[in-house]
N, C-alpha and C positions, 0 to 999 in steps of 0.2 A: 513482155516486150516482144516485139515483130519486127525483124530483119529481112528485109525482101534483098537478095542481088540475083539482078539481072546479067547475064554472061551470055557470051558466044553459043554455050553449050545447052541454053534454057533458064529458065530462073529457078531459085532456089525462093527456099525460105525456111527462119529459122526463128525458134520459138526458145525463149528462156521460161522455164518451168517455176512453179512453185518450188521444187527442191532444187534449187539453182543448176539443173541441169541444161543444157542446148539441145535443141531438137530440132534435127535438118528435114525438110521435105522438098520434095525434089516439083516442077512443074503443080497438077493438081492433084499428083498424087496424093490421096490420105495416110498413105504407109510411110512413117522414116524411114529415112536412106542412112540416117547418123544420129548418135547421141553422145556428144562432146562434153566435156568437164570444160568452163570457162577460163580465162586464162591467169595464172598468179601473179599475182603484183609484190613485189619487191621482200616484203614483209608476209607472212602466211595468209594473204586477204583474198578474195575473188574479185578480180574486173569485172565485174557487174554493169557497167555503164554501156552506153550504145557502141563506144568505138572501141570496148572490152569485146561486146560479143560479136560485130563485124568482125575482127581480126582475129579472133577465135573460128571464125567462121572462116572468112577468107583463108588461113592458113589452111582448113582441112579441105576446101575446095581446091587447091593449088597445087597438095600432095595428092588429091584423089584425081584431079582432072587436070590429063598434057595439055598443053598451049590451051589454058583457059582465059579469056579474058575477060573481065569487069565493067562490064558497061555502065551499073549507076548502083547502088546500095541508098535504101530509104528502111529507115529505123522509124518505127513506131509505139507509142505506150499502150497498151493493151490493158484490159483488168486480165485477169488470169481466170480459165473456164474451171466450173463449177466439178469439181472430182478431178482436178488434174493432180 
């Protein structure tokens, strides 16, 4: 899955791994900026859903960046790249 937000401060994107990790990049950079654990749901499960790993996302972008703002978040299904 591919989470793009767009913010004041440049776009982001963010990749859920085969090992259900988050993986932030920043603009076109190829280097992560972040590698975030998704977020727990009530019972010991992972948010795995699209509005699991926006707000996983948004959260770290909101503690990492002052007066950030959101201008649009688009989630998409991806296959997952070959050795990830």
């Amino acid at each position: 899955m591919k989470v793009t937000f767009e913010t004041n401060a440049g776009n982001f994107t963010a990749y859920l791994t085969v090992t259900g990790e988050i993986v932030i990049y920043e603009g076109e950079d190829e280097t992560p900026v972040a590698a975030i654990a998704p977020i727990v749901k009530r019972r010991p499960a992972l948010d795995l859903t699209a509005d699991g790993i926006a707000r996983a996302v948004r959260g770290w972008l909101e503690e990492t960046h002052s007066r950030l703002e959101i201008e649009s978040v688009v989630a998409r299904l991806t296959a997952p790249e070959i050795g990830s």
